[in-house]
Backbone as JSON Lines, residues from 0, in Angstrom:
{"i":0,"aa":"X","n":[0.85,-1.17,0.0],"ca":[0.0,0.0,0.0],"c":[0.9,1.24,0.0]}
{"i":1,"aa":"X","n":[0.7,1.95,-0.85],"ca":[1.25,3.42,-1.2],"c":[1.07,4.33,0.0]}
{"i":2,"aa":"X","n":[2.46,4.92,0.16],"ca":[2.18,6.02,1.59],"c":[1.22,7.22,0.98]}
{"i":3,"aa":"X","n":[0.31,7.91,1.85],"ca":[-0.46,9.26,1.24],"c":[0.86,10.35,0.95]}
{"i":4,"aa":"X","n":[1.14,11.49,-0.18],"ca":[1.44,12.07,-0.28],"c":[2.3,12.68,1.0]}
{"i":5,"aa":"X","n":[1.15,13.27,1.78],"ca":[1.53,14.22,2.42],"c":[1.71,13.6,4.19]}
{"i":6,"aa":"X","n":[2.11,12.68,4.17],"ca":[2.42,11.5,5.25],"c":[3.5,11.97,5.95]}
{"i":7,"aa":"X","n":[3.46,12.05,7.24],"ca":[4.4,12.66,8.34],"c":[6.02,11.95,7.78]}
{"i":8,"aa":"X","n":[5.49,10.41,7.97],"ca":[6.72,9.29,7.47],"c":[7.85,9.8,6.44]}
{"i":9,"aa":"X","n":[6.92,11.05,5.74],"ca":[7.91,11.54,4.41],"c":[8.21,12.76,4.54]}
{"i":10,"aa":"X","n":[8.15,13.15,5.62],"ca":[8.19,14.9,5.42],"c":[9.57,14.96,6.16]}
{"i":11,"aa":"X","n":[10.79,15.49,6.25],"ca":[12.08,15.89,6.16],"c":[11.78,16.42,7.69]}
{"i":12,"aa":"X","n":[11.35,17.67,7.79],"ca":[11.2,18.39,9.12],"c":[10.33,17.4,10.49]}
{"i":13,"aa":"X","n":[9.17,16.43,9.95],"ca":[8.86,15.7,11.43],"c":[10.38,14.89,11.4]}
{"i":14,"aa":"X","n":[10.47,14.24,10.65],"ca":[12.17,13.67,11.23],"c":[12.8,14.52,11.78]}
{"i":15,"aa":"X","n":[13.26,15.99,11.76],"ca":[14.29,16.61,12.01],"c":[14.0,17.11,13.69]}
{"i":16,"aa":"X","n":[12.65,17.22,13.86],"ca":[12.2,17.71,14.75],"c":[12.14,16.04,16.01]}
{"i":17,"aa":"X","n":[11.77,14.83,15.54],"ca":[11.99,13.96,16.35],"c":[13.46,13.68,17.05]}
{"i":18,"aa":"X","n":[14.15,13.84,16.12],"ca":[15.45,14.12,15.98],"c":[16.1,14.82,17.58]}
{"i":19,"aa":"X","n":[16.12,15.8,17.17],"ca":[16.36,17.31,17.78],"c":[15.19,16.95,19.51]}
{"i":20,"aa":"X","n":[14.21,16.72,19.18],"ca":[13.62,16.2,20.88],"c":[14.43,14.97,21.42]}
{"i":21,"aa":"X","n":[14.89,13.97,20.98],"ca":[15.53,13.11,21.33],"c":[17.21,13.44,22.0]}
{"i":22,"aa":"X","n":[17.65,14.57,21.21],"ca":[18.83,15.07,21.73],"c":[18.78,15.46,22.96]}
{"i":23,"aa":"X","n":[17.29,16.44,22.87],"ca":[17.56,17.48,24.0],"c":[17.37,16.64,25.11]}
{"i":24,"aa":"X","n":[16.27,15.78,24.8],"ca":[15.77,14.98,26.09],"c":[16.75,14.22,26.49]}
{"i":25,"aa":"X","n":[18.0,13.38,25.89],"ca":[18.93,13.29,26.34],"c":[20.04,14.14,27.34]}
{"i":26,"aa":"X","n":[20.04,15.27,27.16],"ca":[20.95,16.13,27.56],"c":[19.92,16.35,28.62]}
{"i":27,"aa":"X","n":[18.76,16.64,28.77],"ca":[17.96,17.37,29.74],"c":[17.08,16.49,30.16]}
{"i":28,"aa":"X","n":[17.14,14.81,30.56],"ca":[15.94,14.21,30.66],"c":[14.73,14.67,31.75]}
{"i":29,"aa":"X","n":[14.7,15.68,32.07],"ca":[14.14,16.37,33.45],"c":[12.8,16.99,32.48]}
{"i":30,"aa":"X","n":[13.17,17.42,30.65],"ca":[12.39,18.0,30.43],"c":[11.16,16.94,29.9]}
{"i":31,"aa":"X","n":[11.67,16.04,29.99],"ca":[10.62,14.37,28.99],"c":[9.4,14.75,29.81]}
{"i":32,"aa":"X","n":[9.32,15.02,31.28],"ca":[7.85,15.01,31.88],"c":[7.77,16.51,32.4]}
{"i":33,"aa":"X","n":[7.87,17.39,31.97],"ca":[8.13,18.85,32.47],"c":[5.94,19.05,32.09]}
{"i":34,"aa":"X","n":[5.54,19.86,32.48],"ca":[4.6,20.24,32.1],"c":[4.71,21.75,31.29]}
{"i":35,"aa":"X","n":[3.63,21.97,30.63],"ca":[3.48,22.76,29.85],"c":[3.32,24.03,29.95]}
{"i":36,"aa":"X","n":[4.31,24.41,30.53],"ca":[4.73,26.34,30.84],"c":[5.0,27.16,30.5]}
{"i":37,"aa":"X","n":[5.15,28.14,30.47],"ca":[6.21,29.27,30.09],"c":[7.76,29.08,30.48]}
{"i":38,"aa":"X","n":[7.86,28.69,31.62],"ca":[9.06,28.41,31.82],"c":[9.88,26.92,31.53]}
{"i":39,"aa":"X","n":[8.83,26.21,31.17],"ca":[9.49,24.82,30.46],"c":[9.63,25.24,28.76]}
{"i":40,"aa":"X","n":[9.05,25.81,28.4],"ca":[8.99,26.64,26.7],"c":[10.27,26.96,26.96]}
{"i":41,"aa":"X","n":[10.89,28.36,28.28],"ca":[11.98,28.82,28.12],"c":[13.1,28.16,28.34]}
{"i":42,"aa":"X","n":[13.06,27.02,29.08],"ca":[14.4,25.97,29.36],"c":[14.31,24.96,28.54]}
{"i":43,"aa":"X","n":[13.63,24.51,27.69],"ca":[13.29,23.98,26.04],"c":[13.97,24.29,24.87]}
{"i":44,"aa":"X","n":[13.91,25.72,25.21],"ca":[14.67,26.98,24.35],"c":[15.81,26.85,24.06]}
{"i":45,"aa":"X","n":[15.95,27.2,25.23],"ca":[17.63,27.28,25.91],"c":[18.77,25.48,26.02]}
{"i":46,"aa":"X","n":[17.47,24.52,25.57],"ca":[18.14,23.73,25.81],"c":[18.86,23.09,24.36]}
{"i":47,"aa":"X","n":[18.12,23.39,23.71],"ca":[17.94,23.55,22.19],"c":[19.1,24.48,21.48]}
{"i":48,"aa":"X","n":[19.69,25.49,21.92],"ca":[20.21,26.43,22.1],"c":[21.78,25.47,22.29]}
{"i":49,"aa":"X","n":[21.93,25.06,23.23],"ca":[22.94,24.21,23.57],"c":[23.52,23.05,23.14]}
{"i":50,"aa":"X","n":[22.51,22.53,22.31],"ca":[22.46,21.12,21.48],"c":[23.09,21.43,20.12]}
């Protein structure tokens, strides 16, 4: 069965972006269960920043 066109599986950036969370969450595993803040956005940032 043929993937749809526009299928996450094929798109360049969801890879790049799974990618790139896997790093950070490595470096920062504190942020894997962080809840959804302003200040987890800003140490997200910053962690990203560092990677």
């Amino acid at each position: 069965m043929p993937w749809p066109p526009y299928s996450p599986d094929l798109n360049p950036k969801e890879n790049l972006w799974a990618l790139l969370k896997q790093e950070i969450y490595k470096l920062h595993p504190e942020l894997e269960h962080a809840s959804d803040t302003v200040a987890t956005k800003r140490a997200l940032i910053e962690a990203a920043k560092e990677a």
